[in-house]
Each structure stands twice: as structure tokens, then as C-alpha cells.
Phi, psi and omega in degrees: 000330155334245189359282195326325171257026192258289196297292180321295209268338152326303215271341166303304217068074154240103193268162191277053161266113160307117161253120214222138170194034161217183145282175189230109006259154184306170150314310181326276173340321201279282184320316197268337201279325129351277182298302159006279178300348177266335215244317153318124191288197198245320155305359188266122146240168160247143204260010158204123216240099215201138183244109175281127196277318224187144195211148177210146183055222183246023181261161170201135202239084173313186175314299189282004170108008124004116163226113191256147187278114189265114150299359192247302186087012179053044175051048156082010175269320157306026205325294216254004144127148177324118140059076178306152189275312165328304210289315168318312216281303179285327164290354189238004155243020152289289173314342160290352210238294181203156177250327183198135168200011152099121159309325179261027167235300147217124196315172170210171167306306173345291185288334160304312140357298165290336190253344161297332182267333175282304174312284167345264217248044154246160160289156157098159213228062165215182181287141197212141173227174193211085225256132183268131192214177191260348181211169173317303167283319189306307174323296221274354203274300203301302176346296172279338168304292180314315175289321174287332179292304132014291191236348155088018188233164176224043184259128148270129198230124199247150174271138162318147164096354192280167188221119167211040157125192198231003177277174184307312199273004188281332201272354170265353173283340195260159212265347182260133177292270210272126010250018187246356144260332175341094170102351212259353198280213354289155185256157169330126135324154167031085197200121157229125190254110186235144182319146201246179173244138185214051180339349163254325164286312208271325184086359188298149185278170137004277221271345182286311204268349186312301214279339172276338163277318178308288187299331191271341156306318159292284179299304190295317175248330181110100183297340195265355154247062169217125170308304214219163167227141171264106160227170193267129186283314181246091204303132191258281206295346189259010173114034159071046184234142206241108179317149193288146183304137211046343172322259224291319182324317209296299212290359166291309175319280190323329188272307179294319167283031144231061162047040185252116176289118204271064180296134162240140187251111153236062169280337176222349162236035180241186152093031163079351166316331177257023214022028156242202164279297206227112167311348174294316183313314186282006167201053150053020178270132180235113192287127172307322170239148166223160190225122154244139170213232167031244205309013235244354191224028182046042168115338188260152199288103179223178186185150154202179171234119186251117147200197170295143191286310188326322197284300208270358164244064190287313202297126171304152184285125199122345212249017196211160181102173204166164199277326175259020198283097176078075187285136198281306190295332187279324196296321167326331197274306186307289159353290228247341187267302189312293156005276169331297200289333167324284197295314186276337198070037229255329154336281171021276194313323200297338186263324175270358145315290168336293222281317174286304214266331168317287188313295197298305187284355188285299192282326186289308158004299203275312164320314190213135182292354197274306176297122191267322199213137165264108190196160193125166178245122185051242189281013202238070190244173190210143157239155183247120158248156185235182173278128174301129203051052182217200177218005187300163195252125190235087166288313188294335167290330177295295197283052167213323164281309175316308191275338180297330196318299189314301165298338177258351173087054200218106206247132199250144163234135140327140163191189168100154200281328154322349205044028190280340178274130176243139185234152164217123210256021200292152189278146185285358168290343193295128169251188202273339180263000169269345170278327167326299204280312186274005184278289167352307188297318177308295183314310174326276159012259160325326177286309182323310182305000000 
């Protein structure tokens, strides 16, 4: 992994460093934010107002030459590290050849391609088709069209704390208002929101937190109106919270003896983040549908929905797709990302992230008492902080490490429905001495409260 990211910062001239030589944020930055405000709404916020110029690995080199160790992944989207040389390489000789011309007016290979590698590595060892959209929420929208056609029923059913986009009906499936509902409804219908398993808060078995998703499914709504139920195997935006041992088996069972089509939303944990392809692998689950985005194209905008060909091809011909929906240059991107994770061995890294960084947020743990909880799989961890010795939600303690963070050149993200969660999301180009380096900034942090 060396050599490789040895090479890779040659051939940016990004060298693979924290660097710090203005405040934060610079003058530029300063400069840019001014323009910004005049021209950008204010719902656009950013949670560090820093203008990044130029990005490589796991490194990103605002205006004034800032150089921060990203701990974020452009929220997991850099899964295989900043301008991957593969990924450059294959979008830029797409863009040589046609930039668009609609699939569903006439195909190209590209997209075939994508949904053949999609087939390959989601789970389960049946016939699987796959329709390519441009986002994350778009995927779970097509997700529930297909699944509402499918069973002919129109109930949707979400775990509390989820998170699945920003369109009316992704914001009434997701569980937090504020900011990403507020004021914005009224929302999508026939939306049911049933309790989730969350093992550091609830204390729950499996089998325990199963049978309390079952019975509020059953009894509140009716298994006999319900299309489809969605969950996140690791839940991302509502905190990295990784269910309790059986849980999702038992609600896949359940779903299947009552004809309720079983979605795994692995829009933030599939795409080799966990050291599988699809997080659904680590808890033996094989999803009728899987949503894919974020990683799957090294930054450029894709999406998809992969299932049993029965379930997708439920849709009248005409009844899937969009104009820019499985884009000939991102599918390129896509490609070159499957390629990549292959060729490089790059499942691996996700595990050997794990190893150094579990133990190390383990040890901060013990050290300070404000981390309530350590959890996640491979590149995809989290600590939950509290009020010490309590289960109370410490938001305030996030925004104060995020920001020591910041400054020191360590770009950190929030999450969780309290914002009480700091995740970490580093691209598997991240090496064992930048990860070293930005956990120190962290204890740094942390020593402050």
C-alpha cells in the first residue's frame, strides 16, 4: 500500500501530509466565502468553510495550501482515495468518446457493464438486474417504486434513526427533522417508522430488538399492506449504529414468509467500506434489493438498484430511468472502481483500517470518559460521546473536537440523530502513518474538554 501511495503523490505532486500554513480558514477561503454568500443559499451550509483547490489519497489541499488528512471521504464517497489514477484515467477516456446520449434511447456497454459487476457482488446466487440512477435518494425512491409494483401493496417500512436522502418521500422515510426536514413538508405517505436496534442505548438481544420491529409492524401497520421494509445494515447518518447479533436475520425471515420485499440501503456502507463489498455480508443477510451510490464511482454521480430480476422486472417498459441516469462517463468511473478494488486488493485495506483504528478509539475510550460507545466495521467507525457516566447525548463536545480538529488538519464529520457521533470514514488509500498521525490530533482534541 506504500509504494502505491508513494507513486500516486508523485504522479498529483500532492505529497501525503498534514499541513498547516495559514488559520483556518485562510484568507482565500475567507475570500471565496464572501462570494459564496451572495450568490448560494444558506441551506447550502458547510461545516467547515475551507475552498478545497486540489485533492489526492487521503490528502485535500484547500486554496491557501492547507493540507488536511480527510477523515470524511467526501461522506464515504472516496472509498478507494482522491483521484484515484484508475478512475481519472477511465473517465477521461470516456469523455473523449461521448459524454451522453440517454440509455434509454440508445445503450451503450458502459451501463451494461455496471449492472453485470453489481450482479457479481451483491449478495446472494440468483439472477439479479439492476436500473442506474444518479443519487442515493433517487436509488431508494426507484427502490420503493419497484417494490410498490412488485406486491401491488403500498406501505413502506423504515427503522427509527435512518437516514435515506432528501427528496420528499427519501425525507419522510428518514428519521431526523432537524435540518433535513423542517419546515420542508408535507411528505410521501404510507411511511412507517419502526424501532430499531441500537445496542448501546436499548441493551437489547437480536432477537429481542427483532421481536420489538416485528410486533410494532405487525400491530401498527399490517404486514398485509406493506410493499417493502428498508434498512441500513450500518446505519450511516443517524451513527454508525451497527445492530445487535441476529437482528437483521430475524427481519429478513419475517419479510420473507409475509411476501414484504427485504431493501438493504448500502448507499454509505457498501462499495468495500467494511471490508466486504456489501455490508449486508457481515450479518448473513441476502437483501431482495441492494442501493448502491457514494462509493461506487470514485466521486462521480451514480447509483443503483441491483435485485432479483423477478422483483425488478415487476416495472412496465418505460416505467424506470432518467436523462441523466447511468451517465456514460460515471459509468466509466464505476468500472474502474470494481477493477481497482479487485486488482489492488483493496477489500483488505477496510479490515486493516479496522485494526489500527478500533484498538486506538478503544484505548481513547478508556482514557476519557465523555466516549460512550466504540463501534463499526472496517473503514466505517464511530465513537458516541456522552455526558460522563451517563447515556445523555454530548453534541457540544463533538463541535469542539471537529473544530480543534479542523485546525490542526484533521477534517473530522458528525453524525448521529443527537450530533453527539464523530465517524470515520477514511479512504482505503489512508495510510497506517496518517491514520497514526490524525488519531494523536484527536487525544489532542479530547484533552481540551
Amino acid at each position: 500500500m506504500t509504494d502505491t501511495l508513494v507513486t500516486a503523490s508523485e504522479t498529483s505532486g500532492i505529497s501525503q501530509e498534514r499541513r498547516i500554513v495559514t488559520a483556518i480558514p485562510g484568507p482565500k477561503s475567507h475570500a471565496l466565502t464572501e462570494r459564496r454568500l451572495a450568490v448560494v443559499p444558506v441551506g447550502v451550509s458547510s461545516a467547515l468553510p475551507v475552498f478545497i483547490e486540489r485533492a489526492h489519497g487521503a490528502i485535500v489541499v484547500d486554496v491557501d495550501g492547507n493540507q488536511f488528512i480527510d477523515l470524511g471521504a467526501g461522506i464515504g464517497v472516496m472509498t478507494i482515495g482522491h483521484t484515484d489514477e484508475a478512475v481519472v484515467a477511465a473517465a477521461t477516456a470516456q469523455l473523449g468518446e461521448f459524454t451522453h446520449v440517454m440509455f434509454t434511447i440508445t445503450p451503450y456497454e458502459g451501463y451494461v457493464r455496471v449492472a453485470e459487476l453489481l450482479a457479481q457482488h451483491t449478495p446472494g446466487d440468483f439472477p439479479k438486474k439492476t436500473v442506474l440512477l444518479n443519487s442515493g435518494a433517487e436509488a431508494v425512491e426507484n427502490a420503493v417504486k419497484i417494490a410498490r409494483k412488485y406486491t401491488g401493496r403500498t406501505g413502506v417500512a423504515v427503522l427509527d434513526h435512518a437516514y435515506h436522502g432528501r427528496t420528499n418521500l427519501t425525507m419522510a422515510m428518514t428519521y431526523k427533522s432537524m435540518p433535513y426536514k423542517l419546515g420542508f413538508g408535507p411528505f410521501a405517505s404510507d411511511v412507517h417508522h419502526a424501532p430499531n436496534s441500537y445496542p448501546f442505548r436499548d441493551g437489547l438481544s437480536g432477537a429481542d430488538s427483532a421481536a420489538r420491529t416485528i410486533a410494532y409492524l405487525e400491530k401498527a401497520v399490517g404486514a398485509s399492506d406493506l410493499a417493502c421494509l428498508v434498512v441500513e445494515p450500518i446505519q450511516g447518518e443517524g451513527g454508525f449504529v451497527v445492530p445487535a447479533e441476529g437482528y437483521l436475520p430475524a427481519l429478513q425471515e419475517w419479510c420473507a414468509a409475509n411476501g414484504v420485499v427485504f431493501i438493504a440501503d448500502e448507499i454509505q456502507s457498501g462499495m468495500a467500506r467494511t471490508g466486504v463489498y456489501f455490508a449486508s455480508e457481515h450479518f448473513g443477510i441476502v437483501p431482495d434489493l441492494v442501493l448502491s451510490a457514494k462509493g461506487i464511482a470514485g466521486g462521480l454521480p451514480i447509483a443503483g438498484v441491483t435485485g432479483r430480476a423477478e422483483i425488478m422486472d415487476a416495472s412496465h417498459p418505460g416505467g424506470l430511468g432518467g436523462t441523466f441516469a447511468g451517465n456514460p462517463v460515471a459509468a466509466a468511473a464505476a468500472v474502474a472502481v470494481f477493477e481497482s478494488i479487485e486488482s489492488r486488493g483493496l477489500l483488505a485495506e477496510g479490515a486493516r483500517i479496522e485494526r489500527l483504528l478500533k484498538p486506538a478509539l478503544l484505548a481513547l475510550q478508556q482514557k476519557y470518559e465523555v466516549i460512550g460507545d466504540v463501534r463499526g466495521i472496517g473503514a466505517m467507525l464511530a465513537i458516541e460521546l456522552v455526558q460522563p457516566g451517563t447515556l445523555e447525548p454530548n453534541p457540544a463536545a463533538v463541535t469542539v473536537i471537529t473544530a480543534y480538529a479542523a485546525r490542526h488538519g484533521v477534517l473530522l464529520l458528525n453524525a448521529g440523530t443527537w450530533g453527539n457521533v464523530i465517524r470515520f470514514l477514511p479512504s482505503l488509500a489512508i495510510s497506517d502513518a496518517l491514520l497514526t498521525e490524525a488519531l494523536g490530533v484527536l487525544d489532542e482534541a479530547l484533552a481540551t474538554l
